[in-house]
N, C-alpha and C positions, 0 to 999 in steps of 0.2 A: 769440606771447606777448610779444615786445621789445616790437610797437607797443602794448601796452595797459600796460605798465610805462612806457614813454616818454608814454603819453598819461597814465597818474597819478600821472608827475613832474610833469606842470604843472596838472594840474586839482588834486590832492587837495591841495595848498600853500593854491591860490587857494582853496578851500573852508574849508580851516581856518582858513585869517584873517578868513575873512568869517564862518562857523560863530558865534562871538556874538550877530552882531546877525540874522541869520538864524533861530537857535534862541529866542533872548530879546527879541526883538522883541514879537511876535507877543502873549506873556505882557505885556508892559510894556503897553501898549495897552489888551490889555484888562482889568488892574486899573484901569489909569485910565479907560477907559472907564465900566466898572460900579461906580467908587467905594470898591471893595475887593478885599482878598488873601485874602482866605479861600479855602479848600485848597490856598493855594501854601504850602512849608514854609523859612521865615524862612532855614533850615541852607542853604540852595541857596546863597543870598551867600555864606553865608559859607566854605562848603570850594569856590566858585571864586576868591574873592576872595583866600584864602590862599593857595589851591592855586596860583594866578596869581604870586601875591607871588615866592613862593619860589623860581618857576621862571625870574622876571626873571633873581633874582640867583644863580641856580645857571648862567646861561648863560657868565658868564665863566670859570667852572671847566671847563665842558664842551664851550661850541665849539658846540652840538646845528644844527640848521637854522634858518635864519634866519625861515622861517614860522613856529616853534613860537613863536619868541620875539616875533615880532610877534602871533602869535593873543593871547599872554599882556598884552599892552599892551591890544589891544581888548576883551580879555575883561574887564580891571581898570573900565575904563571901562562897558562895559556893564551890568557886575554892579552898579557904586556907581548908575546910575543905576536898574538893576530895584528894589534896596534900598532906595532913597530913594522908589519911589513904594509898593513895601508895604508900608513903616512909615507913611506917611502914609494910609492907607488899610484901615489893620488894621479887622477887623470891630469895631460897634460891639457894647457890654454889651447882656447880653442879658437882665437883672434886675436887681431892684434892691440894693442893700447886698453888704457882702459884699465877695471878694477881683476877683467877677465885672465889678463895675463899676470897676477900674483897667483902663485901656488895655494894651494887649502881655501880657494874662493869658488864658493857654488855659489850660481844661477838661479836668481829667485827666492834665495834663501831669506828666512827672517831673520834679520839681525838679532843677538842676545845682548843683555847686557855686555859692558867690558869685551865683545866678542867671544864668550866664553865657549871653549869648544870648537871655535872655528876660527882657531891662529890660524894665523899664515904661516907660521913658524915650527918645527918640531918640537921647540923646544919646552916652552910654554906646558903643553902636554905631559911631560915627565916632571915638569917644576909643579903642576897642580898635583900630581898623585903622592910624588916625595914628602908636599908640603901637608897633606888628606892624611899618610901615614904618619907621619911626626906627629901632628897634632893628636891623634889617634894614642897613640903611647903616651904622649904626654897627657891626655884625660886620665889614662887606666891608672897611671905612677898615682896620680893629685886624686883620684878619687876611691880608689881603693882600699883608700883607710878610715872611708868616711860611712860604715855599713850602709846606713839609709838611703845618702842620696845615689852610691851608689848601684842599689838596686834601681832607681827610679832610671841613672841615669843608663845601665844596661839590658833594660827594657825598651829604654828609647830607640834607642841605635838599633836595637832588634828590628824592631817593628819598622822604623826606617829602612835600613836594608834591606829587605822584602820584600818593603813595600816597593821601592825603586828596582830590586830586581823583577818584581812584578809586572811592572812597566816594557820591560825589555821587549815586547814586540814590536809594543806602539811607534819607535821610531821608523821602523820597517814596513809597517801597515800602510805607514804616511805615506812613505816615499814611493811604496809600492801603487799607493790610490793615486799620487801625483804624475807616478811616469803611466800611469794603467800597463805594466809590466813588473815583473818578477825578475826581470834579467838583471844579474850579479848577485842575487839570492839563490844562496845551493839548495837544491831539494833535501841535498844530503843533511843539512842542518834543520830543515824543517820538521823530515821523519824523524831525526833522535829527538828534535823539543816534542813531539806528539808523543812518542814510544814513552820518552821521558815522562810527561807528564801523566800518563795513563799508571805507568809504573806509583809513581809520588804516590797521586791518589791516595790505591790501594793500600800503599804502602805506612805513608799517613795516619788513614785510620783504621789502620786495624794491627800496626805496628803494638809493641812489648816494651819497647824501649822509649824514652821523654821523648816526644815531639812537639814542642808549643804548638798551642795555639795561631800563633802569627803564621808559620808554618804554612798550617793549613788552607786557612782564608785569602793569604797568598797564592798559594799556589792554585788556588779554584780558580783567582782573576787569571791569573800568569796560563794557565788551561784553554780557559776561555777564548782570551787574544792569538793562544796558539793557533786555534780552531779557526777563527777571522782569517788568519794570515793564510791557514789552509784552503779556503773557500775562494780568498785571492789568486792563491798559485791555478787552482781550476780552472777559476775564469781567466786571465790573463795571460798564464803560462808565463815561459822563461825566455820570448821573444823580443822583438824591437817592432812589432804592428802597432799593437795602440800606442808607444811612443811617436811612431811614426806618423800615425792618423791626426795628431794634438801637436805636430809642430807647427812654429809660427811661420807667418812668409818670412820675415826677418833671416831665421835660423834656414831657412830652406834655399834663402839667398847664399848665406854665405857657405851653402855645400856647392852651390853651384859655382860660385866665384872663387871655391878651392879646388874646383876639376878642369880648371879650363874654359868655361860656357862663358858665354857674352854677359855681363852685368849687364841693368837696367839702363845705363848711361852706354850703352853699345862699345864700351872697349873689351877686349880680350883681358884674360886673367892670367898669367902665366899656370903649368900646371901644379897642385902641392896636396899637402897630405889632406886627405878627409878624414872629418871629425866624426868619430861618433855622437850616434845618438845618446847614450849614456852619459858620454862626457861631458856637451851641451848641456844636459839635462840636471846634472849633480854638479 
């Protein structure tokens, strides 16, 4: 048992720094490849990117391992660049008029507050994360000289970050329950969050080196959900049948009234492009 603790002291480190471009790689590619993000869920940036954030600047309070905090460096990076090619690449309108033909507008979506998350604009998205970091610096300056509070107040931000990276599957689980499809979720990023999380684990506890607590408990939910999302890809797979099974006549119209077929009111449609199910759908 030492040699396999001694041996993932030094493998599970080098895995989680590299675990970014290893797990989001793969994704990145192939939106750009195929010109679009459709069934990838926009929230993925963003609880790594905060989740990242927080954990930069909770390491001065905590001391944690020195991998975690460099994985959180690559991760910033990786993320800004996944996000930058799925907002350039969101599906296009799949109709005409309407709320449908703005950009960054899903189909069934719940409204947020303020819209938050689902501009229609790209902008908006870089003003939220610049404004997340600034503020973030300017806590550390103002509190830094204040011992107590703040300890209190980089244990907070700890345990927030975590906990929101924790979360990280659940947007995907949804949308995966919503379309009952896995299509636009790479396998490739499921096997490293599994690999991944099996590694942590172990790694976790039985590690030499500080590991909070928050760590931990974290990452057991963050596990957990992995595991969900796995049982998902099984049943579902990475097809367009149960999307296809769960559309409405509505939508089933208007594939037919973009091929050519007779509309319900018996005129012809000229012939035009067909929508995917994914893009309908997100």
């Amino acid at each position: 048992m030492g040699w396999l603790t001694t041996l993932s002291g030094y493998l599970t480190p080098a895995f989680l720094v590299l675990s970014p471009v290893l797990s989001y790689s793969d994704q990145a590619i192939s939106m750009h490849r195929t010109k679009s993000s459709a069934g990838f869920s926009l929230d993925i940036p963003l609880i790594m990117l905060v989740a990242s954030l927080l954990r930069i600047f909770y390491y001065p309070g905590a001391k944690f391992d020195n991998a975690l905090l460099v994985q959180s460096f690559v991760m910033v990076v990786m993320q800004v660049i996944l996000l930058k090619i799925a907002l350039e690449h969101r599906p296009a309108p799949y109709s005409k008029g309407g709320e449908a033909t703005v950009p960054f507008t899903r189909v069934n979506e719940t409204r947020r507050p303020f819209n938050f998350w689902q501009w229609r604009s790209p902008k908006p998205y870089w003003q939220f994360l610049v404004s997340l970091f600034v503020g973030l610096v300017f806590c550390e300056f103002l509190l830094s000289s204040l011992p107590s509070l703040y300890q209190w107040y980089s244990s907070a931000i700890g345990f927030i970050g975590l906990g929101v990276e924790a979360t990280l599957p659940i947007p995907q689980i949804l949308a995966n329950a919503r379309l009952r499809s896995c299509k636009g979720f790479r396998l490739s990023v499921l096997a490293s969050w599994l690999i991944g999380d099996s590694m942590k684990m172990f790694w976790f506890f039985t590690s030499t080196t500080s590991i909070p607590l928050a760590f931990k408990v974290c990452g057991m939910f963050q596990a957990m959900c992995d595991a969900v999302l796995g049982v998902q890809y099984m049943v579902y797979g990475d097809g367009e049948a149960g999307a296809k099974a769960h559309q409405s006549p509505a939508i089933v119209q208007l594939e037919l009234q973009g091929n050519g077929f007779t509309t319900a009111s018996g005129h012809a449609k000229p012939p035009g492009r067909r929508t995917s199910v994914s893009e309908k759908s997100i």
